[in-house]
N, CA, C, O and CB atoms as a CASP TS submission, in Angstrom:
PFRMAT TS
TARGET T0000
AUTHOR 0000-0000-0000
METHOD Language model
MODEL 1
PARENT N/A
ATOM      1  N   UNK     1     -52.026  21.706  10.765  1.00  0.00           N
ATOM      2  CA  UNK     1     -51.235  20.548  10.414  1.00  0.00           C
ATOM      3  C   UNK     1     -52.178  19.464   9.884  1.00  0.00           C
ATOM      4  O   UNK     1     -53.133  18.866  10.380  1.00  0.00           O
ATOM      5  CB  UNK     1     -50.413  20.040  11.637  1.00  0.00           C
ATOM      6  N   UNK     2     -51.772  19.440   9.100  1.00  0.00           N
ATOM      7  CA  UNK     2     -52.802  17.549   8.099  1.00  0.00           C
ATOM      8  C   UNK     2     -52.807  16.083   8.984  1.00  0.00           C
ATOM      9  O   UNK     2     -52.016  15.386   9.620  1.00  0.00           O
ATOM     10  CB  UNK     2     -51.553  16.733   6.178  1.00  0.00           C
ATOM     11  N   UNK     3     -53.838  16.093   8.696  1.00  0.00           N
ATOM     12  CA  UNK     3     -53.776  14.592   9.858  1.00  0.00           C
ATOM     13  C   UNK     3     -53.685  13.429   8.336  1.00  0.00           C
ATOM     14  O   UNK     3     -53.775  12.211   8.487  1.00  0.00           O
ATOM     15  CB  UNK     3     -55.909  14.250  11.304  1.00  0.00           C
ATOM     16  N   UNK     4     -53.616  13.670   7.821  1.00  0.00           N
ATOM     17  CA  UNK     4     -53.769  12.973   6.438  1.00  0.00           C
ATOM     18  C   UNK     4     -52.551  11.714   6.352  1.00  0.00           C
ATOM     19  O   UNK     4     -52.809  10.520   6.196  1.00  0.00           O
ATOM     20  CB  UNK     4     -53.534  14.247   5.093  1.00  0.00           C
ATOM     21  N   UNK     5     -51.647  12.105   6.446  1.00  0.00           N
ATOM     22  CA  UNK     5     -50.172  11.062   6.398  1.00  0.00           C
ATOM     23  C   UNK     5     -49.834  10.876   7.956  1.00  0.00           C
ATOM     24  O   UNK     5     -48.747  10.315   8.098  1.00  0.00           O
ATOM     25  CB  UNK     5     -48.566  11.918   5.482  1.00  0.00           C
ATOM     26  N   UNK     6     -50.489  11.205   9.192  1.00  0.00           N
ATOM     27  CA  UNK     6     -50.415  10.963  10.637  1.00  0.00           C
ATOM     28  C   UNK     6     -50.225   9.157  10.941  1.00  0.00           C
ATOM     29  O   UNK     6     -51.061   8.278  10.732  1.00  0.00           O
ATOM     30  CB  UNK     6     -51.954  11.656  11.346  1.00  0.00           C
ATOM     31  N   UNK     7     -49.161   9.055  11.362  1.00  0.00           N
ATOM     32  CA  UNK     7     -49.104   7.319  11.282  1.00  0.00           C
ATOM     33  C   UNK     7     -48.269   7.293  13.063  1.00  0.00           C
ATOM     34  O   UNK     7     -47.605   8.167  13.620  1.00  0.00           O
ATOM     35  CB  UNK     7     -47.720   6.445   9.428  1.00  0.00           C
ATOM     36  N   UNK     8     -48.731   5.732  13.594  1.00  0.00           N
ATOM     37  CA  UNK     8     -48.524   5.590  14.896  1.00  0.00           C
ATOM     38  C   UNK     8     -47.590   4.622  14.601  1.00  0.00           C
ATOM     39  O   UNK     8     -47.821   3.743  13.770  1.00  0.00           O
ATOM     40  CB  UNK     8     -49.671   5.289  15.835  1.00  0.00           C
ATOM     41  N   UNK     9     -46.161   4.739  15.439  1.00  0.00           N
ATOM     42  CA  UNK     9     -44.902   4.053  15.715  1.00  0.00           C
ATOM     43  C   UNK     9     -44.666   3.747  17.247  1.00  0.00           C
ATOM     44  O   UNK     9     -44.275   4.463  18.169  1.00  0.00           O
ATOM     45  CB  UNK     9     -43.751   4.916  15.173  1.00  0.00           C
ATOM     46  N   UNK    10     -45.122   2.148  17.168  1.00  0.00           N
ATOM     47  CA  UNK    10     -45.084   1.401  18.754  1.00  0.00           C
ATOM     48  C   UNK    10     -43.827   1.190  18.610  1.00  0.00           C
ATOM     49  O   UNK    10     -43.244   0.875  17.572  1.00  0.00           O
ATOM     50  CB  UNK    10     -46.000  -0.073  19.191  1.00  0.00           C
ATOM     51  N   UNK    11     -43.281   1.404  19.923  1.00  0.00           N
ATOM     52  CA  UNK    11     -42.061   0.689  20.757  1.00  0.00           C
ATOM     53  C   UNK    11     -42.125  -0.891  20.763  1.00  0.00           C
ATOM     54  O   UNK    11     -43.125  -1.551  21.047  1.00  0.00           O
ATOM     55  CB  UNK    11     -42.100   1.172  22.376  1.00  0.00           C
ATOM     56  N   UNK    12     -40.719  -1.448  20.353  1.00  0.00           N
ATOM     57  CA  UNK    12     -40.439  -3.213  20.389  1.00  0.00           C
ATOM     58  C   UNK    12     -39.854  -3.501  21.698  1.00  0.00           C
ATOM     59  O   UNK    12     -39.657  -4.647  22.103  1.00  0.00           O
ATOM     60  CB  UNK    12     -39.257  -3.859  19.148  1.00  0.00           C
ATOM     61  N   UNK    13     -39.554  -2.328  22.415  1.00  0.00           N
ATOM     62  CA  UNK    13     -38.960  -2.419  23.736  1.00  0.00           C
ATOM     63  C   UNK    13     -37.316  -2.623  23.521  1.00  0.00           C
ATOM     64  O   UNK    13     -36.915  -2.818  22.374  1.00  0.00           O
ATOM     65  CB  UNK    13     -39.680  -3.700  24.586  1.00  0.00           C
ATOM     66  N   UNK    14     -36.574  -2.589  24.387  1.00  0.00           N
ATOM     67  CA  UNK    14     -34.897  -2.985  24.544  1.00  0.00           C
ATOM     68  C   UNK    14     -35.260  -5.046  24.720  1.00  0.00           C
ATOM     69  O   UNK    14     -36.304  -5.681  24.869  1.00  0.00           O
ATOM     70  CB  UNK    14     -33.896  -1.892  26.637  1.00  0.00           C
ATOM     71  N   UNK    15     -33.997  -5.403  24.614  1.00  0.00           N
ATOM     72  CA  UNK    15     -33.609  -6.652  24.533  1.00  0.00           C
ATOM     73  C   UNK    15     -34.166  -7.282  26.110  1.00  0.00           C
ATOM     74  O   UNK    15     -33.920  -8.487  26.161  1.00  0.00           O
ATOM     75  CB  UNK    15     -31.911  -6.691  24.183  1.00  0.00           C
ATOM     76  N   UNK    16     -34.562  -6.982  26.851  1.00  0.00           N
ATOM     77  CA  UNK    16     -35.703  -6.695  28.227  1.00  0.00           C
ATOM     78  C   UNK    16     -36.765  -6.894  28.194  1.00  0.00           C
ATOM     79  O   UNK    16     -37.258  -7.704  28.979  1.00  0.00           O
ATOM     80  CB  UNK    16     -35.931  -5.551  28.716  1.00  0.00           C
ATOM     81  N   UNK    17     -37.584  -6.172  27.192  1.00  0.00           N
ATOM     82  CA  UNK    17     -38.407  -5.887  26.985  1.00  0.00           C
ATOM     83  C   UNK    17     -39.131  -4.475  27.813  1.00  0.00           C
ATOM     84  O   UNK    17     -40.323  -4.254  27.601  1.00  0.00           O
ATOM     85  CB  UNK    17     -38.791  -6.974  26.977  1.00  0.00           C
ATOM     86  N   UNK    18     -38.355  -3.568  28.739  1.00  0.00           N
ATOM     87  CA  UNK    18     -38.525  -2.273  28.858  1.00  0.00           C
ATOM     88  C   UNK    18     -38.812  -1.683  28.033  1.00  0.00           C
ATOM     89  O   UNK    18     -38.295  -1.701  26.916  1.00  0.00           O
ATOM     90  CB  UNK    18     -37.803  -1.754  29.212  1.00  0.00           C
ATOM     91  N   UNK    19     -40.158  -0.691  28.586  1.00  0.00           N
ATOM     92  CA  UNK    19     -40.573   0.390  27.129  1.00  0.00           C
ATOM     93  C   UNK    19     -41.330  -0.424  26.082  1.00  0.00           C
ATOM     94  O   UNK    19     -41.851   0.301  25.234  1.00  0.00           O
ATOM     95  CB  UNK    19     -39.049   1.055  26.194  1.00  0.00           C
ATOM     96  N   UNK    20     -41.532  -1.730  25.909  1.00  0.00           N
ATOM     97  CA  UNK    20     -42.149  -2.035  24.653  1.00  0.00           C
ATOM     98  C   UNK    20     -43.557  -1.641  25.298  1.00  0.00           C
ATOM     99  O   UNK    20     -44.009  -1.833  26.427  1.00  0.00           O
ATOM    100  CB  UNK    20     -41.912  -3.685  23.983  1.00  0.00           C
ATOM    101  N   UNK    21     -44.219  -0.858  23.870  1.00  0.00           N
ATOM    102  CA  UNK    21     -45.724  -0.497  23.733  1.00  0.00           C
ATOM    103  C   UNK    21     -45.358   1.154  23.679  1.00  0.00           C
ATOM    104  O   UNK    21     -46.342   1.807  23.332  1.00  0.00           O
ATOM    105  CB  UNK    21     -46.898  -1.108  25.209  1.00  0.00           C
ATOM    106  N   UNK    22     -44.600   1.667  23.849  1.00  0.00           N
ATOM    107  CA  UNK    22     -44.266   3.589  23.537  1.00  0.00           C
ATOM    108  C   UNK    22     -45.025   3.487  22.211  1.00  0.00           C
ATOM    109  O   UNK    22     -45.044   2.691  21.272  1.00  0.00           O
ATOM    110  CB  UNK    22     -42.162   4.339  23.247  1.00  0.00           C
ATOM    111  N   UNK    23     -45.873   5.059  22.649  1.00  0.00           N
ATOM    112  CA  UNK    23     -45.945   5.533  21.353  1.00  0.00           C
ATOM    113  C   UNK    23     -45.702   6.558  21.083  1.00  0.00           C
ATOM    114  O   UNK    23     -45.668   7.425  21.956  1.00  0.00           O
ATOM    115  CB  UNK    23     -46.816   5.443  20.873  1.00  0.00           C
ATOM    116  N   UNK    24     -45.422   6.859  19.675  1.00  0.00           N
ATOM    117  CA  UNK    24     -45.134   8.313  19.162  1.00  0.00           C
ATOM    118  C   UNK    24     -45.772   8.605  17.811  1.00  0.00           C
ATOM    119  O   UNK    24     -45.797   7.779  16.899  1.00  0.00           O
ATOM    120  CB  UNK    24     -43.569   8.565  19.012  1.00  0.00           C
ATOM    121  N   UNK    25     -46.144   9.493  17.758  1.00  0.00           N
ATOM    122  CA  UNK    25     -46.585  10.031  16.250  1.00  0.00           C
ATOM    123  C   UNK    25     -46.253  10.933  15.590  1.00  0.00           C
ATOM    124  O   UNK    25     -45.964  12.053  16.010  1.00  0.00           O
ATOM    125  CB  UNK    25     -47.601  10.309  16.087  1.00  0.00           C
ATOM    126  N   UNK    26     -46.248  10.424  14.018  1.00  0.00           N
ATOM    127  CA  UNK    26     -45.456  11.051  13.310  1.00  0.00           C
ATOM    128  C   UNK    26     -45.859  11.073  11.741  1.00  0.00           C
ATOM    129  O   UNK    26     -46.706  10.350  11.216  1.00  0.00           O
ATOM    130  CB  UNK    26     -44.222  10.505  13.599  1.00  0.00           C
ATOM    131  N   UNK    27     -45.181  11.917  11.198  1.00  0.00           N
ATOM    132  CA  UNK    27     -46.255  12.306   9.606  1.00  0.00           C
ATOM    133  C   UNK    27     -44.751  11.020   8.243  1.00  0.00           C
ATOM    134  O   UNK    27     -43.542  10.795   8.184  1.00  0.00           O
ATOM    135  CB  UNK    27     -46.175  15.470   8.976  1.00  0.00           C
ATOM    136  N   UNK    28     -45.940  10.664   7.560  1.00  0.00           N
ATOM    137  CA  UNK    28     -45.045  10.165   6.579  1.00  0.00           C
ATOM    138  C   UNK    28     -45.678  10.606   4.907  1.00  0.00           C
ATOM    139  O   UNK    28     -46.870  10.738   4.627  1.00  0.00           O
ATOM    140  CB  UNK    28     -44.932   8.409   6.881  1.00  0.00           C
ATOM    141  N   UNK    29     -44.487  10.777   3.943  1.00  0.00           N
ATOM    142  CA  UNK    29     -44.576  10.947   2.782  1.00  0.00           C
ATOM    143  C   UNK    29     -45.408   9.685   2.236  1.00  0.00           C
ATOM    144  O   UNK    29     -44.896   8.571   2.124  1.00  0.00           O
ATOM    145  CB  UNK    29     -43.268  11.191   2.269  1.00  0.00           C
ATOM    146  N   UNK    30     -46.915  10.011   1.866  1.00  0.00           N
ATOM    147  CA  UNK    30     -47.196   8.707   1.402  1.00  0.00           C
ATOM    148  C   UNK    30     -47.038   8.496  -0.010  1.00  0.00           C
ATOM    149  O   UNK    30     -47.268   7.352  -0.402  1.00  0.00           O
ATOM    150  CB  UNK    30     -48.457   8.354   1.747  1.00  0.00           C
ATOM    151  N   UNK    31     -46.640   9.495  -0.992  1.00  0.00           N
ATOM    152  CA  UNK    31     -46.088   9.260  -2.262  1.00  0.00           C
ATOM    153  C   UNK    31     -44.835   8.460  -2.694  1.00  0.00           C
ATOM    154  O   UNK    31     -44.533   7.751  -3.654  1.00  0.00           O
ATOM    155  CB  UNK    31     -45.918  10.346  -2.663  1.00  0.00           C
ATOM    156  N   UNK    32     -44.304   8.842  -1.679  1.00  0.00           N
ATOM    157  CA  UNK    32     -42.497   8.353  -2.175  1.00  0.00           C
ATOM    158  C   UNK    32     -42.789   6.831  -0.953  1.00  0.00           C
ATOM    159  O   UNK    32     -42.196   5.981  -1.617  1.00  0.00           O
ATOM    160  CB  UNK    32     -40.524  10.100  -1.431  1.00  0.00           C
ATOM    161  N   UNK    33     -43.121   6.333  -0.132  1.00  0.00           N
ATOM    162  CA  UNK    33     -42.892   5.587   0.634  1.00  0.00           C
ATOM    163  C   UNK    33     -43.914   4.786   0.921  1.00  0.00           C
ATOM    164  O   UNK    33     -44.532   5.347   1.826  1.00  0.00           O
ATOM    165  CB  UNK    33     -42.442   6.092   1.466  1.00  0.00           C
ATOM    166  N   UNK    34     -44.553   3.545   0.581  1.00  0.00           N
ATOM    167  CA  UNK    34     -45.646   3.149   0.201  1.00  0.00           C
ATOM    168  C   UNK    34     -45.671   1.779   1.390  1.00  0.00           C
ATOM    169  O   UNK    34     -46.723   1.312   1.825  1.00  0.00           O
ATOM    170  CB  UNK    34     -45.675   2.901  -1.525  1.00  0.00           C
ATOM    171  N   UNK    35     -44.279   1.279   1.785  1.00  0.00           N
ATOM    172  CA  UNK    35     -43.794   0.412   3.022  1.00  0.00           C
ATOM    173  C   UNK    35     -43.939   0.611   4.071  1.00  0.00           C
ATOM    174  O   UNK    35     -43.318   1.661   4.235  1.00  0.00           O
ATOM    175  CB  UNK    35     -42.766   0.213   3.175  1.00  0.00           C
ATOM    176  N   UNK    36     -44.412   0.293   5.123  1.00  0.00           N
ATOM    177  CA  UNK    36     -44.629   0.462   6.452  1.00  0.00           C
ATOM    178  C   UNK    36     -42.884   0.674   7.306  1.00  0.00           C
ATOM    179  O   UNK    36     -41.970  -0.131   7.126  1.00  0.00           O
ATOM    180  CB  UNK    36     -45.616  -1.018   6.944  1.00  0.00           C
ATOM    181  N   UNK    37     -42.795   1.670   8.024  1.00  0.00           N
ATOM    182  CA  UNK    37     -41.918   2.327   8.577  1.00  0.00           C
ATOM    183  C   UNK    37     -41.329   1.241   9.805  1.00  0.00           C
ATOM    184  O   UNK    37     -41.937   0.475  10.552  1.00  0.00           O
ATOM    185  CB  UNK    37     -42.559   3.726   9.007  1.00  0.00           C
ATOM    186  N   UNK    38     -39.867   1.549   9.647  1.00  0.00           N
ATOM    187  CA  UNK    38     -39.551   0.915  11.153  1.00  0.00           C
ATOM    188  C   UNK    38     -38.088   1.726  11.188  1.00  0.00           C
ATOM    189  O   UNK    38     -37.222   1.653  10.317  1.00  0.00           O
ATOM    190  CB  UNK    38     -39.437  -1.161  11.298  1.00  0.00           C
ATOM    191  N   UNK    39     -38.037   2.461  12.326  1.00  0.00           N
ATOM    192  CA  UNK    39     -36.894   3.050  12.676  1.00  0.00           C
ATOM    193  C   UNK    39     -36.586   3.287  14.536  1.00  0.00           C
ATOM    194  O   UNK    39     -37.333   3.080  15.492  1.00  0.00           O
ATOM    195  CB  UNK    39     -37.001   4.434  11.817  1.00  0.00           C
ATOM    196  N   UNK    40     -35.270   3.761  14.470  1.00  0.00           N
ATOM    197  CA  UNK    40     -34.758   3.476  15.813  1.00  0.00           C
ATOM    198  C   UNK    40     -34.910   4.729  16.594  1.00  0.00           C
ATOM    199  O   UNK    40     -34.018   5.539  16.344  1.00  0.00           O
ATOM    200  CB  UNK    40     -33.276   2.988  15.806  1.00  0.00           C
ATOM    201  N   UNK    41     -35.567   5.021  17.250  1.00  0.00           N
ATOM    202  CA  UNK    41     -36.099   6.456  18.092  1.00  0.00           C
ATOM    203  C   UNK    41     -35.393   6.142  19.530  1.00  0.00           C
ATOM    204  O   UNK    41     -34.954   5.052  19.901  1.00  0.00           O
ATOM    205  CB  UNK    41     -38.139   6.649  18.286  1.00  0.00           C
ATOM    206  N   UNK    42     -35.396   7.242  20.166  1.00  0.00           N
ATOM    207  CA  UNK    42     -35.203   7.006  21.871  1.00  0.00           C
ATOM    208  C   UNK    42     -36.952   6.989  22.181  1.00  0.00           C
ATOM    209  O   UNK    42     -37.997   7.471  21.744  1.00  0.00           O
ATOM    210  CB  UNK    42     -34.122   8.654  22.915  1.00  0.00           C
ATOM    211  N   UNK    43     -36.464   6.122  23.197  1.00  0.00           N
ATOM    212  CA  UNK    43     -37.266   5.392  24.421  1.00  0.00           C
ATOM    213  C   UNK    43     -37.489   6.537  25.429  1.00  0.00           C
ATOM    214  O   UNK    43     -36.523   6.362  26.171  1.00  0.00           O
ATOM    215  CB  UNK    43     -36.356   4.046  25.201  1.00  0.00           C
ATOM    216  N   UNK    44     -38.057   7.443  25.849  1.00  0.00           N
ATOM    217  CA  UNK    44     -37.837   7.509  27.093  1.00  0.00           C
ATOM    218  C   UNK    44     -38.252   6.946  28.776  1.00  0.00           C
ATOM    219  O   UNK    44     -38.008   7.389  29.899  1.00  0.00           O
ATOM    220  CB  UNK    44     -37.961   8.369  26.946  1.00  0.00           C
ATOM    221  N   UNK    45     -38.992   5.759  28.250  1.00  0.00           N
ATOM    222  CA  UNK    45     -39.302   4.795  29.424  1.00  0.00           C
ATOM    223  C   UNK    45     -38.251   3.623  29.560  1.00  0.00           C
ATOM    224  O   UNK    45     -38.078   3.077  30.650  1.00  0.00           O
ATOM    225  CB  UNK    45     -40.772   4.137  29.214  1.00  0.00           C
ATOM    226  N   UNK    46     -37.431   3.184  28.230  1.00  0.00           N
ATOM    227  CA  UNK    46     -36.328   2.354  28.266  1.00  0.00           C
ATOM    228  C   UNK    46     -34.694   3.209  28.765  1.00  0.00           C
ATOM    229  O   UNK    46     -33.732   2.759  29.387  1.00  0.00           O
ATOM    230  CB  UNK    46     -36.326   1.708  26.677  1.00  0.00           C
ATOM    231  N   UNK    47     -34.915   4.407  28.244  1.00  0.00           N
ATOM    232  CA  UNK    47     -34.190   5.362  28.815  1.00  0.00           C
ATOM    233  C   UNK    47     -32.593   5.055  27.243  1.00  0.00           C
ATOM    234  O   UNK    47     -31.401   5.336  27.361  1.00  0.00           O
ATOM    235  CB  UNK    47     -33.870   4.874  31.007  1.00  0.00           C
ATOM    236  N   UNK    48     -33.299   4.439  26.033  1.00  0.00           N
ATOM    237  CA  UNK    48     -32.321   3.936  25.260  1.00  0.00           C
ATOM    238  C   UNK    48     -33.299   3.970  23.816  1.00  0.00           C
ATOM    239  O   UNK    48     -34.514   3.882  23.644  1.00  0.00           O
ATOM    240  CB  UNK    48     -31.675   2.369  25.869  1.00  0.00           C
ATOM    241  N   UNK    49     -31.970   4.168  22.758  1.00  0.00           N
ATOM    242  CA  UNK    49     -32.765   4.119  21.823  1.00  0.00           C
ATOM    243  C   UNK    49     -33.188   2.297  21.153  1.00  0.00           C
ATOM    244  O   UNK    49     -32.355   1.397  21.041  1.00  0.00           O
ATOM    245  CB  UNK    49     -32.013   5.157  20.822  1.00  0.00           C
ATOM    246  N   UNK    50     -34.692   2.191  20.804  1.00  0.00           N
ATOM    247  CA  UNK    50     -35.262   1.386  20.775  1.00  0.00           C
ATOM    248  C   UNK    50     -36.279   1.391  19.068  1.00  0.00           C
ATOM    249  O   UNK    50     -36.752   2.357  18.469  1.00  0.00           O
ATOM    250  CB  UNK    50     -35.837   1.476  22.159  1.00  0.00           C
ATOM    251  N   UNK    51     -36.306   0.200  18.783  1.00  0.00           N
ATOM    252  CA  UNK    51     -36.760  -0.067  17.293  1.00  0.00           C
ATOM    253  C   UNK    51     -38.788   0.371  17.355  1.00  0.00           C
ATOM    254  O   UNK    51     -39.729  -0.145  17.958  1.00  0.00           O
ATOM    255  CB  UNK    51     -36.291  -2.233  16.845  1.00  0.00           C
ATOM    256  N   UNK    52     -38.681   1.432  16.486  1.00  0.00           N
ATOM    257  CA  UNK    52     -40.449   1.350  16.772  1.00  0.00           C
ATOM    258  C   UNK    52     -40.600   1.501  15.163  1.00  0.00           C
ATOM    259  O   UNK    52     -40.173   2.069  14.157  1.00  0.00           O
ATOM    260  CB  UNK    52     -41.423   2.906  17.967  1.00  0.00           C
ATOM    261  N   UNK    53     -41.667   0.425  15.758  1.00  0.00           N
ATOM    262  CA  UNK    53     -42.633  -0.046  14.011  1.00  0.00           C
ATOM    263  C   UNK    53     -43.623   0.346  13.646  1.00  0.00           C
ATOM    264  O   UNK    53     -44.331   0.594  14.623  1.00  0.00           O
ATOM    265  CB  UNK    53     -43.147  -1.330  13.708  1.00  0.00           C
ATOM    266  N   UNK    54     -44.315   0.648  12.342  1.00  0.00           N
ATOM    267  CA  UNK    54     -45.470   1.280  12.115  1.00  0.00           C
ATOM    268  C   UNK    54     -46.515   0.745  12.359  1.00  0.00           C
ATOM    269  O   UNK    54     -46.627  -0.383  11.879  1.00  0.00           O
ATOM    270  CB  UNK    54     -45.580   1.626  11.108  1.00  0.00           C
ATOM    271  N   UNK    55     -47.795   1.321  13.243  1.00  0.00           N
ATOM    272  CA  UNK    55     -48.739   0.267  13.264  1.00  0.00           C
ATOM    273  C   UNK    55     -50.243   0.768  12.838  1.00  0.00           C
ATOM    274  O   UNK    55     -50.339   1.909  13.290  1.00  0.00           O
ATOM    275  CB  UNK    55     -48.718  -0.349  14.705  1.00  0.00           C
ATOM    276  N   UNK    56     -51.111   0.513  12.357  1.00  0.00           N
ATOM    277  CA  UNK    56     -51.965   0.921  11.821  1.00  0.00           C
ATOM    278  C   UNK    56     -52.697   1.970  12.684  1.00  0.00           C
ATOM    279  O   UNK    56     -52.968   1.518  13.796  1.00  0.00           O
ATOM    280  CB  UNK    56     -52.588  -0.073  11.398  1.00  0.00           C
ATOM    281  N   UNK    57     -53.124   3.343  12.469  1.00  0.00           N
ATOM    282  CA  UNK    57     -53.153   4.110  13.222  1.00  0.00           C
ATOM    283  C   UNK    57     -54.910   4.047  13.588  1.00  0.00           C
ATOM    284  O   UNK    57     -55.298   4.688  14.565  1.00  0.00           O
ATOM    285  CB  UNK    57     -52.413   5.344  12.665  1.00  0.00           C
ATOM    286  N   UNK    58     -55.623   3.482  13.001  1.00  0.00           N
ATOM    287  CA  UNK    58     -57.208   3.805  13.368  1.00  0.00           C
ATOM    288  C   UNK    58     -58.139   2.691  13.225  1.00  0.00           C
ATOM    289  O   UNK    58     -59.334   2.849  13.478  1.00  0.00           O
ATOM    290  CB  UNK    58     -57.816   4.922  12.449  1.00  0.00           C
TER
END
């Protein structure tokens, strides 16, 4: 697997702030998508799905 497009998506936490700081990793198209990522994943420390943003991975 390519570590090449490997990008890190922190947790914003629930309206609480539970779960903020999760991480997960995940591969992105860097041709077509040149914007830094933000999408809604489950939490499983908030136990809910929660907004995680792209953050510079290195």
């Amino acid at each position: 697997m390519s570590q090449d497009n490997l990008i890190k998506l922190v947790s914003l936490g629930d309206d609480k702030g539970v779960g903020k700081g999760h991480i997960i990793w995940s591969h992105k198209n860097t041709k077509k998508l040149k914007e830094r990522l933000e999408l809604k994943k489950y939490n499983p420390v908030a136990k809910k799905h929660t907004v995680y943003k792209e953050k510079k991975s290195k």
